[in-house]
N, C-alpha and C positions, 0 to 999 in steps of 0.2 A: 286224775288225768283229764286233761283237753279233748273232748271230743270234737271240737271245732275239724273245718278242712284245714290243710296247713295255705291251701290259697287267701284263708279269711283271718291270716296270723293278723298281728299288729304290726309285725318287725318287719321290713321288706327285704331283707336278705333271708328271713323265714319262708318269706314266701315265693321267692328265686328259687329255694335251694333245690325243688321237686323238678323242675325245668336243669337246673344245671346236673343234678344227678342224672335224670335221662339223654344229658350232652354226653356224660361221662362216660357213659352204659353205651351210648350209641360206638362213641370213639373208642371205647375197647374192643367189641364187636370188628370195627373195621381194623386195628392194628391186628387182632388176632386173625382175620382172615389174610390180611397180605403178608402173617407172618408164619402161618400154619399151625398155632398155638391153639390149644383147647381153652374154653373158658372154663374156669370155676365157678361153681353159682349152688345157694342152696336156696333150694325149694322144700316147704315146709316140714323144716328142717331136717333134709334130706340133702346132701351134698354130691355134687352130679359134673360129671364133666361134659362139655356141649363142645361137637366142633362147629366152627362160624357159618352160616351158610355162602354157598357160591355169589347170591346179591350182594352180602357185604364186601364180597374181592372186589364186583365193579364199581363200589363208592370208593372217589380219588380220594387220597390221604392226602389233606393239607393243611400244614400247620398256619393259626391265626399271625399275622404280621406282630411282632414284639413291639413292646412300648420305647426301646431305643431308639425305634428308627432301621437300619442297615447292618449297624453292631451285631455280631453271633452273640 
């Protein structure tokens, strides 16, 4: 196995991916708090349900502009 960081990958989508998993992780965070939804998460492997905290409610939900342009 690769004990490399995954920032020092070769692949550059390798090394996006730790950046867009913490996008991912952020944005669930926020849907579950304006949606009142628990999160599942396992911690060393231990599976635990978190409800979101009240900061996440005050980050606005906004989805990124689509690549059509205007189109839904």
């Amino acid at each position: 196995m690769n004990k490399k960081a995954i920032q020092q990958a070769n692949n550059a989508d390798l090394r996006g991916s730790w950046q867009a998993l913490q996008r991912a992780a952020q944005r669930a965070r926020e849907v579950a708090a304006s949606t009142g939804t628990e999160l599942i998460v396992s911690r060393d492997g231990v599976i635990a349900r978190l409800k979101p905290s009240v900061s996440a409610k005050l980050t606005q939900l906004q989805e990124p502009a689509g690549p059509y342009g205007n189109e839904p």
